[in-house]
N, CA, C and O of each residue as an XYZ file, in Angstrom:
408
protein
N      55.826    159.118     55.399
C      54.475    159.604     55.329
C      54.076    159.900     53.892
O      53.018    159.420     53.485
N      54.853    160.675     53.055
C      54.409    160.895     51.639
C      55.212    160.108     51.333
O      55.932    159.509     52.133
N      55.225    159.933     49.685
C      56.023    158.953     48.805
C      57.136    160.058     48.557
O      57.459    160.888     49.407
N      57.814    159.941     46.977
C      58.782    160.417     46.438
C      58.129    161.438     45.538
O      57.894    161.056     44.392
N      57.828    162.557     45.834
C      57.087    163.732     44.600
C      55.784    164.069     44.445
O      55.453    164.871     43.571
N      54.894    163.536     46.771
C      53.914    163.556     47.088
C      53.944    164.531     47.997
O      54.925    164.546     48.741
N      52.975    165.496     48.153
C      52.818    167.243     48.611
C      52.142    166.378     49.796
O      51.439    165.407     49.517
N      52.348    166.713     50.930
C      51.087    166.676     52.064
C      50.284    168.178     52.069
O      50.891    169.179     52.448
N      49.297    168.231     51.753
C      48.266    169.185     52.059
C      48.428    169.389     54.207
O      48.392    168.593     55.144
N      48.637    171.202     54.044
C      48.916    171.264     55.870
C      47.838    171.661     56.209
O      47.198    172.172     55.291
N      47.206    171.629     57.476
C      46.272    172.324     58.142
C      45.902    174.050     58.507
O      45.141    174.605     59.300
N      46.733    174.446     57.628
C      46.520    176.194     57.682
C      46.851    176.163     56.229
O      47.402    175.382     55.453
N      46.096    177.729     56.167
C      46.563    178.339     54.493
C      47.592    178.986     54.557
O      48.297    179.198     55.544
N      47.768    179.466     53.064
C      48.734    180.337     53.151
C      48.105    181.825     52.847
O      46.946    182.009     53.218
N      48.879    183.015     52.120
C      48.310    184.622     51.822
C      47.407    183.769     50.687
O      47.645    182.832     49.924
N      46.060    184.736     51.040
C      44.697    184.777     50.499
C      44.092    183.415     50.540
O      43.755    182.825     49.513
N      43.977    182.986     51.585
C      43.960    181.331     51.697
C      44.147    180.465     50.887
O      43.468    179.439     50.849
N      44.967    180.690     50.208
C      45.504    179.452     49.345
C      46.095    177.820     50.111
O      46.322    177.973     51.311
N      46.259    176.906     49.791
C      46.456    175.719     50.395
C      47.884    175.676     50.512
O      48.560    176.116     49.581
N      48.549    175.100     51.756
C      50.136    175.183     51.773
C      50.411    173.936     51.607
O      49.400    173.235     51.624
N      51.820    173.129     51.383
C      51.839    171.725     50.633
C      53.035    171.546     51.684
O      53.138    172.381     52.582
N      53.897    170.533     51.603
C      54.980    169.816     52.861
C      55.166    168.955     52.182
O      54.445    167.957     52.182
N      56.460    169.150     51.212
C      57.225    167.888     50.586
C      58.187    167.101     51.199
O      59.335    167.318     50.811
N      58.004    166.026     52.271
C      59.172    165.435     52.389
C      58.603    163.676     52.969
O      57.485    163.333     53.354
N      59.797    162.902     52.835
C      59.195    161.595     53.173
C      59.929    161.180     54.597
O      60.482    160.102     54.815
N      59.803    162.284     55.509
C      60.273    161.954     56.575
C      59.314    162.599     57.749
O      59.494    163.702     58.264
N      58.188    161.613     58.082
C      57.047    161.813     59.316
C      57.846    162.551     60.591
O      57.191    163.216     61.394
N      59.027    162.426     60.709
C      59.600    162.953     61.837
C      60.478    164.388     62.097
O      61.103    164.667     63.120
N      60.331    165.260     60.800
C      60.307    166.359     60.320
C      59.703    167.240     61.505
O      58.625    167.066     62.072
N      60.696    168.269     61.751
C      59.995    169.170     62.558
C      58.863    170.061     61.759
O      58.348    170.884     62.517
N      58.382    170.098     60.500
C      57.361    170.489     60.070
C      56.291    169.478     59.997
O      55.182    169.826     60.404
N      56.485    167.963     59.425
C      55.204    167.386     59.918
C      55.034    166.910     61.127
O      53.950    166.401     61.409
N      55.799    166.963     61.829
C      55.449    167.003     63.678
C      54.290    167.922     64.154
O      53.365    167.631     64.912
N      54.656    169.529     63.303
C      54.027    170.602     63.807
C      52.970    170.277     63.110
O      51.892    170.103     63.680
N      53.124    170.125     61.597
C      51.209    170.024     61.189
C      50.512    168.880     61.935
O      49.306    169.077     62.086
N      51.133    167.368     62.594
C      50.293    166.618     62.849
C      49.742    167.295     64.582
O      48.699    167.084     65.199
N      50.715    167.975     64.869
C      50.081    168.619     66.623
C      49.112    169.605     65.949
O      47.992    169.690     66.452
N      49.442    170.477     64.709
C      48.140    171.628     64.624
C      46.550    170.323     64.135
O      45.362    170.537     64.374
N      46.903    169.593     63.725
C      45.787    168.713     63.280
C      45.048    168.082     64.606
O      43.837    167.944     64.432
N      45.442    167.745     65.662
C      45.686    166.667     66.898
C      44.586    168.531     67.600
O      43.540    168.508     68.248
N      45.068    169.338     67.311
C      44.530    170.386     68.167
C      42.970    170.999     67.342
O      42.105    171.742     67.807
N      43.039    170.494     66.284
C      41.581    171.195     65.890
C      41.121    170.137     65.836
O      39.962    170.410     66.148
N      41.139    168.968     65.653
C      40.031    167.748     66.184
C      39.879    168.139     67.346
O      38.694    167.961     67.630
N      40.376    168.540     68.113
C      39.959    168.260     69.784
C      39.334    169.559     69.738
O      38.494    169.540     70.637
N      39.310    170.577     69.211
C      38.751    171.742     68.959
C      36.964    171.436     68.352
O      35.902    171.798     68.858
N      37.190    170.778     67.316
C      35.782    170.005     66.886
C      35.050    169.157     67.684
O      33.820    169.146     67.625
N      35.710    168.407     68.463
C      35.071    167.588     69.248
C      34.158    168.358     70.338
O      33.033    167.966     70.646
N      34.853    169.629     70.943
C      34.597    170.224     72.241
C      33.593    170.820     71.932
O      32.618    170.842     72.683
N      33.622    171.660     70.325
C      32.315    171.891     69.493
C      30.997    171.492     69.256
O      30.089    172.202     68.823
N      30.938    170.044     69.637
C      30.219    169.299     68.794
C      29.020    168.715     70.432
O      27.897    168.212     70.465
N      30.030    169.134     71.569
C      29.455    169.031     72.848
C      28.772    170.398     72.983
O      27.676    170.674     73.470
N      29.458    170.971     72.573
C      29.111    172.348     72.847
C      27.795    173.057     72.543
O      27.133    173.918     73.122
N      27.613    172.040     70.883
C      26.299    172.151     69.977
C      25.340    171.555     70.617
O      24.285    172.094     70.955
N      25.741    170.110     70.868
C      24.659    169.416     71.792
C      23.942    170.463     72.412
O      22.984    171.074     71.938
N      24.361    170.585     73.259
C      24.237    171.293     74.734
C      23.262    172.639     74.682
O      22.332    172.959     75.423
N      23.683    173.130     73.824
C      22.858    174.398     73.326
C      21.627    174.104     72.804
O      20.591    174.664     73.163
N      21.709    173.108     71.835
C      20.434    172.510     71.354
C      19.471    172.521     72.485
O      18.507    173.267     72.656
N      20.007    171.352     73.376
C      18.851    171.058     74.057
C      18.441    171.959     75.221
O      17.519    171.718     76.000
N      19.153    172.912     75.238
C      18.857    174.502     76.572
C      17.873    175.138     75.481
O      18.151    175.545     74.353
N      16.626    175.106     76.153
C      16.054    176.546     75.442
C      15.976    177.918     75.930
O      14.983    178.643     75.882
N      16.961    178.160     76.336
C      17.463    179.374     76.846
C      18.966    180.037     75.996
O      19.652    181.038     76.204
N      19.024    179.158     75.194
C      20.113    179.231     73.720
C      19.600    180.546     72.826
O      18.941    180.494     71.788
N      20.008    181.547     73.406
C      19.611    182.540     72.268
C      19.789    182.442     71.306
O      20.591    181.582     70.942
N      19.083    183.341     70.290
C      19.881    183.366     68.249
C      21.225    183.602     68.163
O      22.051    182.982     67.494
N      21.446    184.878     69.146
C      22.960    185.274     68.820
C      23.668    184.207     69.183
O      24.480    183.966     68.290
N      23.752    183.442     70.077
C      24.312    182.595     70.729
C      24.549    180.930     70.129
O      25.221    179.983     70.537
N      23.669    181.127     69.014
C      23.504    179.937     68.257
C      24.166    180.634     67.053
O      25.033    179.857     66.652
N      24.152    181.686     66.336
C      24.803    182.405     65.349
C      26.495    181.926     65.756
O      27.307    181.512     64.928
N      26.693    182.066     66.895
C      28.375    182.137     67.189
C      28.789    181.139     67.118
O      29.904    180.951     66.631
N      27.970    180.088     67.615
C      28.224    178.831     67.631
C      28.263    177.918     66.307
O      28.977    176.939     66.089
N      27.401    178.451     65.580
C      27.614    177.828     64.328
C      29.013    178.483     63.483
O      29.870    177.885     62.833
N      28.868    179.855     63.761
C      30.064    180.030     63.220
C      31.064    179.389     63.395
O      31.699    179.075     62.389
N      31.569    178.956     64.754
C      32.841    178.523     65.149
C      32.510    176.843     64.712
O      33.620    176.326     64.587
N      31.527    175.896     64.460
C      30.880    174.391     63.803
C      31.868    175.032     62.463
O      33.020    174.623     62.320
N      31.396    175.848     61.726
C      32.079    176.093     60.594
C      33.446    175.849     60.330
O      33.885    174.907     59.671
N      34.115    176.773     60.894
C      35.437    176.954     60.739
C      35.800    175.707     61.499
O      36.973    175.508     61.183
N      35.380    174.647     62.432
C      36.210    173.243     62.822
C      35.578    172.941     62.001
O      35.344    174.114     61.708
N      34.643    172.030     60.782
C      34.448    171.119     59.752
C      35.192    172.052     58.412
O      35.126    171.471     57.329
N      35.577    172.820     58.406
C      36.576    173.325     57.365
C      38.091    172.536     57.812
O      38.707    171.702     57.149
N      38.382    173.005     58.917
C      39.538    172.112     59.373
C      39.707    170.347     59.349
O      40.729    169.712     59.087
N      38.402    169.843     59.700
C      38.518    168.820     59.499
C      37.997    168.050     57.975
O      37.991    166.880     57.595
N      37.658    169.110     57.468
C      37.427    168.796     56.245
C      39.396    168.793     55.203
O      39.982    168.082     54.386
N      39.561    169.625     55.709
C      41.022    170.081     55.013
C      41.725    168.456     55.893
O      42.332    167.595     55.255
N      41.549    168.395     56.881
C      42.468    167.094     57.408
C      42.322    165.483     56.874
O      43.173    164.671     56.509
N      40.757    165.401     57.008
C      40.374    164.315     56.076
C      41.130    163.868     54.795
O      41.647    162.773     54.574
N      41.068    165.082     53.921
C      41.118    165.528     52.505
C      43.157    164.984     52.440
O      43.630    164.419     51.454
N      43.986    165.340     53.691
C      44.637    165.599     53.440
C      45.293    163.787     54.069
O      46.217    163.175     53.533
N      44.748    163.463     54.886
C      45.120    162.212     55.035
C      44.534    160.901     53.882
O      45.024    159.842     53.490
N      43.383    161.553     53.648
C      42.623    160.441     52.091
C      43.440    160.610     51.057
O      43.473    159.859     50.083
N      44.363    161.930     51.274
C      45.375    161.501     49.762
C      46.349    160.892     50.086
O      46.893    160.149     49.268
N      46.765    161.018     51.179
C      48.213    160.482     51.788
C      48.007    158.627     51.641
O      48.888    157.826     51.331
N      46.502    158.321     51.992
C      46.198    156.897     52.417
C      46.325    156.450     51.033
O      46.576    155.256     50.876
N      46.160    157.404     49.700
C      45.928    156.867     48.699
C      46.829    156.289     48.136
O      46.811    155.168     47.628
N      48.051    157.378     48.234
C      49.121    157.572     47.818
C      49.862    156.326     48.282
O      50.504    155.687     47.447
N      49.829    156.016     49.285
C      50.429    154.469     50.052
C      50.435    153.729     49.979
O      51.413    152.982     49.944
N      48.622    153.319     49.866
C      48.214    151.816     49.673
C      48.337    150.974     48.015
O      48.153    151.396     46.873
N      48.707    149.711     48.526
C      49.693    148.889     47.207
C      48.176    149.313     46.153
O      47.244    150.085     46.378
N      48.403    148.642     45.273
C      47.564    148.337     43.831
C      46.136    147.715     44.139
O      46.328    146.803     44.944
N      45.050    147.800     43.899
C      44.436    146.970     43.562
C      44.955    145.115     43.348
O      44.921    144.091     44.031
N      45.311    145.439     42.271
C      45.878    143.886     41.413
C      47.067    143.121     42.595
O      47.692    142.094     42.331
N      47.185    143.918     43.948
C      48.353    143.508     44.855
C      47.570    142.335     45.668
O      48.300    141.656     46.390
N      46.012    141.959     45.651
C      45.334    141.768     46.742
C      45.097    140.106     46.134
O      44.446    139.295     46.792
């Protein structure tokens, strides 16, 4: 999954949210097992979100507070999937041959 002296960026922080890193080149690691199930669980977390938003939208019986919460929780899944993106676009980078290979 990473190369030789390539950090995978994980799906949680660490103290004071700082970013936590996963050095190893073995995908079958009981640590990148666990970050790819915590990753596998907040997509599906975003997704359920994103029905969820629908749905509210189109009820106009969607209170403020009720749209307040909801965005909150939109937030915190596109932070996650923002951190996952971020963390597989370096991995993809890190992988793919040269330019000049093609």
């Amino acid at each position: 999954m990473t190369t030789p002296n390539e950090l995978r960026l994980l799906p949680w922080s660490g103290p004071g949210d700082k970013p936590c890193y996963l050095s190893t080149d073995d995908p079958e690691s009981y640590m990148s097992r666990l970050a790819d199930g915590i990753e596998t669980v907040q997509l599906g977390t975003a997704s359920e979100l994103l029905e969820e938003a629908s749905e509210a939208l189109a009820n106009q019986d969607t209170s403020l507070d009720e749209m307040r919460c909801l965005v909150t929780e939109l937030i915190g899944a596109l932070r996650d999937v923002f951190r996952i993106a971020t963390s597989r676009g370096h991995l993809r980078a890190a992988s793919d041959p040269p330019e000049s290979a093609y």
